[in-house]
C-alpha positions in Angstrom: 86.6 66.5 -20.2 86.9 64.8 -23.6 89.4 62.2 -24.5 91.2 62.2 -28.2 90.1 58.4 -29.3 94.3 57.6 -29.2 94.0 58.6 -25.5 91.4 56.5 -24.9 92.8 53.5 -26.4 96.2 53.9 -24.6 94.6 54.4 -21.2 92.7 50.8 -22.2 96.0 49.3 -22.9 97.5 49.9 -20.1 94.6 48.8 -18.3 94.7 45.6 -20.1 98.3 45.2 -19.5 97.6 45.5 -15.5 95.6 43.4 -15.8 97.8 40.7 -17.1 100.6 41.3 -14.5 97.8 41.2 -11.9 96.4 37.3 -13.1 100.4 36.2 -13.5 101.2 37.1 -9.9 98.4 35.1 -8.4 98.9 32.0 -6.9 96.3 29.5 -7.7 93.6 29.0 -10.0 90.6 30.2 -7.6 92.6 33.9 -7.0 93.0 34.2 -11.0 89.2 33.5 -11.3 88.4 35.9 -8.3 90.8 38.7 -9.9 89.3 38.3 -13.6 85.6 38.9 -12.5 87.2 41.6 -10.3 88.9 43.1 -13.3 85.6 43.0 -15.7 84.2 45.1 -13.8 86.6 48.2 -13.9 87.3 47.6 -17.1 83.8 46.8 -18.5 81.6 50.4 -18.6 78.2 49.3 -16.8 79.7 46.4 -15.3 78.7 45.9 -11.6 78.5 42.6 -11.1 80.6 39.4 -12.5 80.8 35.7 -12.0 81.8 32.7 -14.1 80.2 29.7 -14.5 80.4 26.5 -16.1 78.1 23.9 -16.6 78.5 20.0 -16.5 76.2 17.8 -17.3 73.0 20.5 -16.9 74.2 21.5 -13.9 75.6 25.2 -13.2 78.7 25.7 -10.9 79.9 28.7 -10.2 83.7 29.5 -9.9 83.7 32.9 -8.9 81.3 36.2 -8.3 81.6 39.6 -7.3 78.6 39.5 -5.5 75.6 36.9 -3.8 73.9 38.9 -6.4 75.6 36.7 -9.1 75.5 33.9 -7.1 71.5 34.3 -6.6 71.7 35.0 -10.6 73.9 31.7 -11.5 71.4 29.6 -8.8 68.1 30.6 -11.7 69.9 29.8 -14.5 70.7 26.7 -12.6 66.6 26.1 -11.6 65.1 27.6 -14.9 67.8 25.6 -17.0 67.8 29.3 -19.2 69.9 32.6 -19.1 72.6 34.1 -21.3 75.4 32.1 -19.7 73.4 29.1 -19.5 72.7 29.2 -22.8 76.3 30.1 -24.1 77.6 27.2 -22.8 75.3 24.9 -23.7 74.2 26.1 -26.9 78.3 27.1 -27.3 77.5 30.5 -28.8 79.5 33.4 -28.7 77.7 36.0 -26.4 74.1 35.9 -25.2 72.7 39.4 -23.8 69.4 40.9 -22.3 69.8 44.6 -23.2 66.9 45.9 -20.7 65.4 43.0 -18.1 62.6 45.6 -17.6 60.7 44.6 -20.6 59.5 41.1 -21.5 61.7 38.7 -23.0 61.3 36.4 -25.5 63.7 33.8 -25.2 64.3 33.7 -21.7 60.6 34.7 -21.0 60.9 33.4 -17.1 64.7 34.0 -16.3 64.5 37.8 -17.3 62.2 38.7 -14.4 63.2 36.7 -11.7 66.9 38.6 -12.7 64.6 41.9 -12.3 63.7 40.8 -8.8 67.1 40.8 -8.2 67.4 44.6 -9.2 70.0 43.6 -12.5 69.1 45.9 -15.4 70.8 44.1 -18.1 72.5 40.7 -18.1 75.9 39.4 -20.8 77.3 36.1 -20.7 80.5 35.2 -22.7 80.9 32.1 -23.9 85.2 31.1 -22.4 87.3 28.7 -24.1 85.1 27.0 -26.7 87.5 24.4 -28.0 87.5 22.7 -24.4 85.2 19.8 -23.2 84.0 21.5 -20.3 82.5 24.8 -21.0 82.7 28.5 -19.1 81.1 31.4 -19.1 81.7 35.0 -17.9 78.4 36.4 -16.6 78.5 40.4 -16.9 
């Protein structure tokens, strides 16, 4: 069944508006983190896993994850000091991604197959509020 592109991005919106009634109604800061990774991945296509990190000072913590698969993911970003989020928050770019983790990677040569062992296929992360001191990232 095909959708007409208007269809498509009202169904989004309304999504999206959930969405924003959901993280109102929670009550502290750790339930709106647990809800947004939650969220990414419904809303995200080929999203399964989420998490969101931040990094102080070299050192990744992680504030929420969909899975120990994420948390296994944030923990070699955290020992090979490389990885898309890593690098977004650091580096404070905009997005980072690895496409395919089946093939060789340049830039993050050892991260990409230890994130292969894991069984990820692809790996995103979003740089999160730029303008602040301490930086976040959304790992897709």
């Amino acid at each position: 069944m095909s959708h007409e592109p208007g269809e498509v991005w009202e169904q989004f919106a309304v999504a999206l508006a959930e969405m924003a009634r959901d993280l109102l109604a929670q009550d502290s800061v750790q339930d709106t983190l647990d809800r947004i990774v939650e969220h990414a991945t419904v809303l995200i296509n080929g999203c399964d896993d989420a998490g969101i990190l931040t990094v102080r000072r070299g050192e990744v913590h992680a504030l929420a994850a969909t899975s120990d698969v994420v948390r296994r993911a944030d923990r070699v970003q955290q020992d090979l000091r490389e990885g898309p989020c890593f690098d977004a928050v650091t580096d404070r770019q905009q997005i980072y991604a690895i496409d395919d983790l089946s093939r060789p990677h340049e830039r993050w040569s050892r991260f990409a197959p230890e994130l292969r062992k894991l069984g990820m296929g692809s790996v995103m992360g979003l740089l999160l509020f730029p303008e602040d001191d301490e930086m976040d990232a959304l790992n897709l």
